[in-house]
N, C-alpha and C positions, 0 to 999 in steps of 0.2 A: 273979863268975861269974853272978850273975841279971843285971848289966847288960848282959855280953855274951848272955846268953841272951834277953834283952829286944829288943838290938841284930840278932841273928840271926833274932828274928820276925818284925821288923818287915823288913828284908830279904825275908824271902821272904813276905811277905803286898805288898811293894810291885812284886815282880819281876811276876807274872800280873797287874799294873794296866797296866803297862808294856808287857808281850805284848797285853793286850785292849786298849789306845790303840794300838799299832803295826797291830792288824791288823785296827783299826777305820779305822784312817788312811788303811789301804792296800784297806781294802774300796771307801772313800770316794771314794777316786781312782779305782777300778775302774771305779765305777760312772757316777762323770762322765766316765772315758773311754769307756764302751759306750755310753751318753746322745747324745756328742758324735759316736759313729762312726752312731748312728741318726737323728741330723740329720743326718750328711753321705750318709746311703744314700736317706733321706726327699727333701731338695733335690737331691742327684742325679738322683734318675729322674724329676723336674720338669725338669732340661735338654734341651737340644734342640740345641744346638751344643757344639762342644768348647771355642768362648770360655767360655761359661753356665759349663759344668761345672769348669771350671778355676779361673774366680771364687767357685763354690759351695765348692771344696774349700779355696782359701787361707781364705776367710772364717771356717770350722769351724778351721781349724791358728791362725789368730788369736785367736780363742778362748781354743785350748788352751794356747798359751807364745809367752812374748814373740820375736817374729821382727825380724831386720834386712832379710833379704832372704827371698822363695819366689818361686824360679825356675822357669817351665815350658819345657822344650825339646819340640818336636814335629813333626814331621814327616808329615804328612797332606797325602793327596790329591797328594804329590809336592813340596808346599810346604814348607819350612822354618822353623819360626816360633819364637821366644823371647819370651817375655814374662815381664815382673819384676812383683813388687808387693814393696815398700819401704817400711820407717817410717821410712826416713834418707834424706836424699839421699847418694846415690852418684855416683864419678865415671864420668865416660863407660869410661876404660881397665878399670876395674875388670871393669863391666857387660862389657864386651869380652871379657874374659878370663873372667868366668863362661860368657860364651855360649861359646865356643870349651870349656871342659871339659865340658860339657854336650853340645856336638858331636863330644867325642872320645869322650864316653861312648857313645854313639847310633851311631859310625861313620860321621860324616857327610865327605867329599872334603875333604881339608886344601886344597885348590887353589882348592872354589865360595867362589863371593861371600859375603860375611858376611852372613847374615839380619840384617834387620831386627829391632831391640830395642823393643819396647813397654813402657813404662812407665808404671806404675800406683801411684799412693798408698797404703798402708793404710789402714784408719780413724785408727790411732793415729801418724800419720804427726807425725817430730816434726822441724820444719826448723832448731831450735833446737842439736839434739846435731852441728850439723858436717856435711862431707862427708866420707865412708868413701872414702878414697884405696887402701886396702887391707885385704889378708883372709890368716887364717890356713888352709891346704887343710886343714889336722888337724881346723878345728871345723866343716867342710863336713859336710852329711847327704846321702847324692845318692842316690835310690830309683828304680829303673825303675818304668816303668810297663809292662805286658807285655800281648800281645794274643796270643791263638792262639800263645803259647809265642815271641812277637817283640816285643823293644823296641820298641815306637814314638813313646814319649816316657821323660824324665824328671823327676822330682822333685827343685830342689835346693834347701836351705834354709840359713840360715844364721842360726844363733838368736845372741839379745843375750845369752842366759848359757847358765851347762849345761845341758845339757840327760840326763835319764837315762831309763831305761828305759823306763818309760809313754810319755814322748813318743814315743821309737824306736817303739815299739809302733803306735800313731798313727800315723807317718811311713806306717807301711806298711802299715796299714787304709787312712790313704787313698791311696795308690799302688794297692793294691788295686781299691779305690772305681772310681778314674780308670779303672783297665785294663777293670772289667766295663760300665761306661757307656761306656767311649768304645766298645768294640765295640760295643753295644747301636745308637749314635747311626749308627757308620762302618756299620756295615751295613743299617740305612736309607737312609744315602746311598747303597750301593750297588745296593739295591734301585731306589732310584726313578733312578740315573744307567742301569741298566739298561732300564727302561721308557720312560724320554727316548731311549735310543738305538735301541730297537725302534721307537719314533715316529719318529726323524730319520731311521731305514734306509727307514720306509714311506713318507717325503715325495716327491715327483717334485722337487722343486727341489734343488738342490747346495744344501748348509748346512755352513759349514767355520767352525771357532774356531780363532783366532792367538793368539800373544802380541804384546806391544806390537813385540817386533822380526822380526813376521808369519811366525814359525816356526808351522806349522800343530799344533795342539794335539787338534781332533776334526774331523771329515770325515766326512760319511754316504754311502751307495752309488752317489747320485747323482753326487757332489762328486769322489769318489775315480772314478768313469766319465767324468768333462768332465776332471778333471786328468788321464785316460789320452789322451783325445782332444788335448787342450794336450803330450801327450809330458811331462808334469809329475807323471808315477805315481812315480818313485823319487825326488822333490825334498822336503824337508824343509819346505822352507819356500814360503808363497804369494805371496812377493813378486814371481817372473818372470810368474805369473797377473795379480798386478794392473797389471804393467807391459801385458800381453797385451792387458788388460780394459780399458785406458786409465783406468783411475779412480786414479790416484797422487794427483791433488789431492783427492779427495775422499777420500781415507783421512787423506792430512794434517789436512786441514781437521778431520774428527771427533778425529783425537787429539790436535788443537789445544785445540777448543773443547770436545772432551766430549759432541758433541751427535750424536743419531742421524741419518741421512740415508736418508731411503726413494724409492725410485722413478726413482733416477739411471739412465740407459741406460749400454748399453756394446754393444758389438759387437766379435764376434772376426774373424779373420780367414775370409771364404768368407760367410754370410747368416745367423749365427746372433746372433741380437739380445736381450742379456738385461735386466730389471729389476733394480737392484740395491739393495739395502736392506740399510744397515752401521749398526750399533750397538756402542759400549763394553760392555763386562760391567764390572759389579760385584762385588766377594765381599766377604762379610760386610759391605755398608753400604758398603763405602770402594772406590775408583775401583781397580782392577787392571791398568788398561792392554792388555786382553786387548779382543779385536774380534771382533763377530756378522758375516758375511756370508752371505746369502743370496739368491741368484740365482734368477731365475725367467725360463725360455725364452719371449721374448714375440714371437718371429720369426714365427709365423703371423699372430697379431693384428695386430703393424706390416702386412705383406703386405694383409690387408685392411683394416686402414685407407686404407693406401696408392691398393689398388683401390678405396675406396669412396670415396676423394678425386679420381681420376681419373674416376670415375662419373657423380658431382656436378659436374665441371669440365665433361664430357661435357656434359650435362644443361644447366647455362650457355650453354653453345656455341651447342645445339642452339634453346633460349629466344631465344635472342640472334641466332639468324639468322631461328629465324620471325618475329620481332617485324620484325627491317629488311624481310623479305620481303612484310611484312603494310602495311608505310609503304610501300613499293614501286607493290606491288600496286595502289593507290586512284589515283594518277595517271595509270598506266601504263593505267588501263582507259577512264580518261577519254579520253587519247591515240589508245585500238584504236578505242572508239566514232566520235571525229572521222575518222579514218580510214576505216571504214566510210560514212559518209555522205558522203565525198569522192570517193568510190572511185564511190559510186553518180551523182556529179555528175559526174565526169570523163566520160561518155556512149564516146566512142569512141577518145579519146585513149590509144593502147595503153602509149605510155612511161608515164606517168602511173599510168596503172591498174598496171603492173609494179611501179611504187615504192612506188603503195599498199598492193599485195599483199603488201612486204616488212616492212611494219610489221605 
């Protein structure tokens, strides 16, 4: 009886050691998950693109548990974008197949073309464990990102072991994270795309953006007024303008080589003559295949160049006959002289004096 009574002290003096390590344990993690949601709120509102902020938030989830894959799908600005960061290499189908659940999630056209997959290494990237030919859907994390109450990206993760609750918790701070910065960023861009377009409305020059297959992407008042005059107001695209504009080769040429062209003439049809200056656009750093055109009506200018070349040719003409008039002139006077005093020797001879007269 006292050893059991011995045995049941010790029981319940070990039970509340046990309760104070579990909910020291679980304090401990708390704490490093509020820690790690305050670097990812701190390095967020240091971004400034949605690449930045994307990198900012896989880096803090690396951190927290070991990942295979964190996927971002996103759809901005009308763009479609996928980018992985992976500590395995993965195969192409796989990535394929994440991107595609990713766009069923989001709602993206089963029919568009497959965005583009970017791919990024982790720190802990290990080339050693294989390629991941395949994925279990059960151990997927997939977290919306939400903006104004709208998907506009997601979060997909795919961790190397379980993952429990803390981390879920995580997952969706920083989904969180993402949806308040990315509004934060997207409505800066929409501020200053609005202020660029109040600017391009006040230009006198047409300024129109393509995409690479010269489907017209922006147009300002001028641009959308010369494509009413072209009968080009309900066309999609600027490609019968540039046939119109005679510049084909000089649009090949820059999507050839990449390189800007300023100051090419064109001429429509009737006397309207414009300057034209085509440039690639870039986004983010890397070549998008997208084209600047902008026109500048230079039909008065030519006109008086024109006239001030006819002016000048005038002016020449005019040099150039006085000068022969002026060689003329010197002889022809010596000539009138000898005449005159032949005129006075001829005395009565009236033929003579006649002929003289005529000089």
């Amino acid at each position: 009886m006292v050893e059991e009574s011995k045995h049941g002290h010790s029981e319940s003096r070990a039970r509340p050691e046990k309760q104070t390590n579990a909910a020291e344990t679980a304090l401990n993690a708390r704490t490093r998950e509020l820690h790690l949601i305050q670097t990812l709120g701190r390095l967020a509102a240091e971004t400034q693109t949605p690449d930045e902020l994307f990198r900012a938030t896989i880096s803090i989830l690396e951190r927290a548990e070991e990942l295979d894959l964190a996927l971002v799908a996103s759809a901005l600005d009308g763009e479609r974008e996928v980018v992985c960061f992976v500590s395995r290499p993965f195969d192409e189908g796989v990535l394929g197949r994440l991107a595609r659940y990713a766009g069923d999630l989001l709602d993206w056209p089963s029919k568009a073309p497959a965005p583009s997959i970017a791919q990024h290494e982790l720190d802990e990237f290990d080339r050693q464990r294989g390629v991941c030919s395949d994925f279990d859907e059960r151990q997927l994390i997939t977290v919306p990102v939400l903006r104004r109450d709208r998907a506009v990206a997601c979060l997909v993760c795919l961790p190397a072991g379980q993952t429990g609750e803390a981390q879920l918790r995580l997952l969706y701070s920083a989904a969180n994270q993402l949806g308040v910065h990315l509004d934060r960023i997207l409505t800066v861009r929409e501020r200053e795309a609005d202020r660029f377009r109040t600017i391009l409305d006040a230009m006198p020059q047409p300024v129109v953006t393509t995409d690479a297959q010269l489907r017209i992407v922006h147009s300002n008042r001028s641009a959308d007024l010369l494509l009413e005059e072209m009968e080009l107001g309900e066309e999609a695209t600027f490609e019968p303008a540039v046939d119109r504009l005679g510049i084909r080769s000089v649009v090949e040429r820059v999507q050839r080589d990449g390189t800007a062209v300023a100051d090419d003439e064109a001429t429509l049809v009737g006397e309207t003559m414009f300057s034209v200056s085509l440039s690639p656009l870039r986004t983010s750093g890397r070549q998008s295949g997208d084209l600047l055109f902008v026109l500048t009506d230079v039909s008065e200018s030519r006109r008086m160049q024109q006239r001030l070349a006819q002016s000048e040719k005038m002016s020449s003409l005019g040099q150039m006959i006085s000068g022969t008039a002026h060689e003329l002139n010197n002889p022809l006077s010596s000539v009138l002289g000898y005449a005159q005093l032949l005129r006075l020797q001829a005395g009565g001879d009236e033929k003579s004096t006649h002929r003289l007269e005529l000089l």
